[in-house]
TORPA-4810 file (N, C-alpha, C, O; in nm, 3 decimals):
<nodes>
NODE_1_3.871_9.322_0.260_4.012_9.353_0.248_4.086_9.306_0.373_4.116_9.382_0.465_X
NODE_2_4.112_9.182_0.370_4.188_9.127_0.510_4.249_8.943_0.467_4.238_8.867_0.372_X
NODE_3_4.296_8.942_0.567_4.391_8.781_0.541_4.306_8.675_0.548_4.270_8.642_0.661_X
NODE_4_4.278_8.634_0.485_4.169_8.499_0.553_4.157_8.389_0.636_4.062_8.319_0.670_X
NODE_5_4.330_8.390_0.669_4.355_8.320_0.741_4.410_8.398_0.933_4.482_8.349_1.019_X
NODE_6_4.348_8.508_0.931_4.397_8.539_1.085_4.233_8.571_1.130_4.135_8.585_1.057_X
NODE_7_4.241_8.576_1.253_4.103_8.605_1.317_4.171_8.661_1.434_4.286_8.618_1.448_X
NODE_8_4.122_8.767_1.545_4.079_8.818_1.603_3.980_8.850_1.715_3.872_8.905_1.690_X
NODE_9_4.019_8.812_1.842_3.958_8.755_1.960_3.974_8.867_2.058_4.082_8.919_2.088_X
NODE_10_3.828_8.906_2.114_3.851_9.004_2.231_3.790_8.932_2.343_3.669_8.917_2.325_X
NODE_11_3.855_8.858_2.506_3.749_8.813_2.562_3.820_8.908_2.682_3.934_8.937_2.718_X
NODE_12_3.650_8.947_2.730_3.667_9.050_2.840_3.727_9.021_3.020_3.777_9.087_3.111_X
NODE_13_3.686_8.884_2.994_3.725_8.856_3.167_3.871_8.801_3.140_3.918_8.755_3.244_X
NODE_14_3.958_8.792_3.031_4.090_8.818_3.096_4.189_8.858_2.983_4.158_8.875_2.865_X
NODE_15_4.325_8.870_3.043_4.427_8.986_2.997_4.460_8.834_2.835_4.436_8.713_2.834_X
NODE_16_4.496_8.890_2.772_4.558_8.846_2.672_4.673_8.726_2.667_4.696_8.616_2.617_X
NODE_17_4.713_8.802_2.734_4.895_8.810_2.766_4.887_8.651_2.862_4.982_8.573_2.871_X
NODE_18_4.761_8.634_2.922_4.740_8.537_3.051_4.718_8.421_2.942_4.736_8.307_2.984_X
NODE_19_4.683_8.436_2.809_4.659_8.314_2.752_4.732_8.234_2.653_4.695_8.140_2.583_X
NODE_20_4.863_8.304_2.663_4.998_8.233_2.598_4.986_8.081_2.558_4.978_8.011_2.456_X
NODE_21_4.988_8.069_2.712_4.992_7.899_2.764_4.921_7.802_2.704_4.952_7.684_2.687_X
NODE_22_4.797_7.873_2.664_4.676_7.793_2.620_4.681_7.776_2.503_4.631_7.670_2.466_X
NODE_23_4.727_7.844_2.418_4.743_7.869_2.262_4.921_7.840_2.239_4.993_7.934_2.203_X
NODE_24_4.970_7.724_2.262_5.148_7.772_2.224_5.126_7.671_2.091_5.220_7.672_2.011_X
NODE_25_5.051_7.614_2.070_5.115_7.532_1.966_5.017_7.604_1.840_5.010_7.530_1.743_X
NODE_26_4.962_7.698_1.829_4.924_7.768_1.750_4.994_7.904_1.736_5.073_7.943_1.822_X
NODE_27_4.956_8.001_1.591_5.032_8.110_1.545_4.952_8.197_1.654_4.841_8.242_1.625_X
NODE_28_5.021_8.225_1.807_4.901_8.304_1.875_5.015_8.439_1.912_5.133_8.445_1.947_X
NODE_29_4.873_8.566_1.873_4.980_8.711_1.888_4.905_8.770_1.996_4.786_8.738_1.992_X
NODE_30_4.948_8.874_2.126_4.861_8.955_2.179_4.895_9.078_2.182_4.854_9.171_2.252_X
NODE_31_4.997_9.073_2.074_5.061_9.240_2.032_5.085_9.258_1.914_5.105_9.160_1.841_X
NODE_32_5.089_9.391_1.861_5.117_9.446_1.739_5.177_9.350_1.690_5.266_9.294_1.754_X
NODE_33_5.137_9.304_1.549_5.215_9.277_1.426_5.329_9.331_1.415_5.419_9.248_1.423_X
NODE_34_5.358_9.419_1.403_5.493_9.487_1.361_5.537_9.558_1.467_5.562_9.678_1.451_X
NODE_35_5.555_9.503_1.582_5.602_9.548_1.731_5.677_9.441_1.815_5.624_9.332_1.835_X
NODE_36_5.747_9.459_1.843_5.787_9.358_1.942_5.821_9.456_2.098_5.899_9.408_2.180_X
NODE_37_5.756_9.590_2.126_5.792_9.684_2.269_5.730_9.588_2.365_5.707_9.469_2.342_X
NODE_38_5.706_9.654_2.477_5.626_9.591_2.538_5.471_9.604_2.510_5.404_9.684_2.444_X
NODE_39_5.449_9.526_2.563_5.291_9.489_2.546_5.180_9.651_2.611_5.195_9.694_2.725_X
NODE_40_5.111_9.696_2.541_5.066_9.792_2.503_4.929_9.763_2.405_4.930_9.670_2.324_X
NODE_41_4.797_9.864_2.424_4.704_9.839_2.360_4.789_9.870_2.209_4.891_9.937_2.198_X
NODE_42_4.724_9.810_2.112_4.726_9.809_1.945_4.745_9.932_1.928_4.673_10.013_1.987_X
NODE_43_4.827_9.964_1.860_4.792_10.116_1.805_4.640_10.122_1.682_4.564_10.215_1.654_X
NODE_44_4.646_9.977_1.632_4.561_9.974_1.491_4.458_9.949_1.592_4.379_10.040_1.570_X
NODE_45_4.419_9.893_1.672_4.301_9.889_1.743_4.260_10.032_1.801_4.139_10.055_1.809_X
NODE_46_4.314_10.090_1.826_4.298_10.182_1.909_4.245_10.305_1.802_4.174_10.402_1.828_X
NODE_47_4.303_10.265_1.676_4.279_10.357_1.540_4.161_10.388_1.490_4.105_10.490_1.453_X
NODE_48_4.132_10.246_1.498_3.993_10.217_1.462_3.853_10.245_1.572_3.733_10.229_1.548_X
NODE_49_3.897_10.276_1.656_3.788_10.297_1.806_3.792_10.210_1.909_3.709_10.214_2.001_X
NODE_50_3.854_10.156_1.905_3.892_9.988_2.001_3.907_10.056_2.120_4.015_10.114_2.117_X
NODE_51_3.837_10.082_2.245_3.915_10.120_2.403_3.994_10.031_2.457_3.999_9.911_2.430_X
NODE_52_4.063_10.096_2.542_4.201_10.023_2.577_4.160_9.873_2.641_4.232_9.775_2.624_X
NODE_53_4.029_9.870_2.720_3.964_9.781_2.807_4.001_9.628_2.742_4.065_9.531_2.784_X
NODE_54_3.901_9.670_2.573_3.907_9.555_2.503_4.047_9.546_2.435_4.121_9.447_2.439_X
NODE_55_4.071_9.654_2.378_4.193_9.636_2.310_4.313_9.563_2.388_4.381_9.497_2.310_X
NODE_56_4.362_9.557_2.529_4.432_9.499_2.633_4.375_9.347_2.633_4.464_9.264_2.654_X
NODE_57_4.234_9.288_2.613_4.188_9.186_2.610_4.209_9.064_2.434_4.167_8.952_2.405_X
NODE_58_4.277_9.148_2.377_4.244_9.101_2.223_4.353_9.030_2.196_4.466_9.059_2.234_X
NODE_59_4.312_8.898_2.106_4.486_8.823_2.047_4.421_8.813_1.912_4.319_8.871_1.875_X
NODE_60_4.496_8.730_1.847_4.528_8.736_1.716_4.592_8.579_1.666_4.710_8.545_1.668_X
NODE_61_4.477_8.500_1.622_4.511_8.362_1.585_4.590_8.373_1.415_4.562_8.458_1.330_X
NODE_62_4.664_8.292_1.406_4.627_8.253_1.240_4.699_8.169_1.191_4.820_8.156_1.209_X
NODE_63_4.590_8.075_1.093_4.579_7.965_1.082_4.683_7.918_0.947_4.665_7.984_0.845_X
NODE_64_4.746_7.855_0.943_4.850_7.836_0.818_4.762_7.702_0.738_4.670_7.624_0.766_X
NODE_65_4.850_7.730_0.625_4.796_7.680_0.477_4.772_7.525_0.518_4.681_7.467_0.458_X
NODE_66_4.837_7.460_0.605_4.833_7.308_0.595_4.733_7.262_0.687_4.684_7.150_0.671_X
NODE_67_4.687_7.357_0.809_4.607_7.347_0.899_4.492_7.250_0.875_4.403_7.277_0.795_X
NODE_68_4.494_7.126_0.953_4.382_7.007_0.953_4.228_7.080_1.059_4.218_7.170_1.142_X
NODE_69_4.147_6.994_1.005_4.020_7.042_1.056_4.025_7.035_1.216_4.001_7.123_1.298_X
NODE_70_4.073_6.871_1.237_4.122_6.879_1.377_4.195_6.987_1.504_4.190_6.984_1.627_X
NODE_71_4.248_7.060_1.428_4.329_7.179_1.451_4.283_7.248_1.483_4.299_7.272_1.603_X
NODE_72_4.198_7.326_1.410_4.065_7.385_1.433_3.969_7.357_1.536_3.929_7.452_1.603_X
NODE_73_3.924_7.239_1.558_3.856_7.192_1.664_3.929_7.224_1.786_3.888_7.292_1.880_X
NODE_74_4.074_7.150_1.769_4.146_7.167_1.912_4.142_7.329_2.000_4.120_7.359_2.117_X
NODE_75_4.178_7.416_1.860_4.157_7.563_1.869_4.042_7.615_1.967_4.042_7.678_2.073_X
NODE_76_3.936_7.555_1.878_3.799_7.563_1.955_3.738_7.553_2.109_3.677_7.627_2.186_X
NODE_77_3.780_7.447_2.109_3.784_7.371_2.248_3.904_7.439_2.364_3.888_7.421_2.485_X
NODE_78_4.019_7.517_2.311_4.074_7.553_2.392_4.047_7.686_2.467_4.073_7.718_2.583_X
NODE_79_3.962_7.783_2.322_3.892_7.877_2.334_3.788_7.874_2.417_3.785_7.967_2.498_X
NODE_80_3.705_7.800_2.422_3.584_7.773_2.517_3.614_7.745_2.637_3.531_7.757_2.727_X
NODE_81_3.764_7.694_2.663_3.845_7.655_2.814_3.893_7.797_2.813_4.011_7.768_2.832_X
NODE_82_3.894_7.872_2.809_3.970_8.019_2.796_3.865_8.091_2.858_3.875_8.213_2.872_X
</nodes>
């Protein structure tokens, strides 16, 4: 029961928020869906058992309908530079 097109990233050695830059030309979130306050752990993370540690560390890709494989790769590769 979920979108098939978003995924969900927790990396521990840094803040979220620090990886804007790296991800702009992708759909990249490091806050609530339906929030725009300030940046704050998830409430839905936090719902589910998420501690603030990781939950402060987590973004939120997602990939649209036209998205080339290449895209994906680039994604990849930027993630692994992350």
């Amino acid at each position: 029961s979920r979108l098939p097109n978003n995924i969900n990233f927790s990396l521990l050695d840094c803040k979220s928020g620090d990886l804007e830059n790296q991800f702009e030309n992708f759909a990249y979130s490091s806050g609530s869906a339906c929030s725009s306050q300030p940046r704050e752990p998830s409430h839905v993370l936090k719902a589910i058992g998420v501690d603030d540690a990781v939950a402060e560390n987590t973004f939120r890709i997602g990939l649209g309908l036209h998205i080339s494989e290449q895209e994906v790769r680039d994604f990849c590769e930027r993630l692994i530079i992350a």
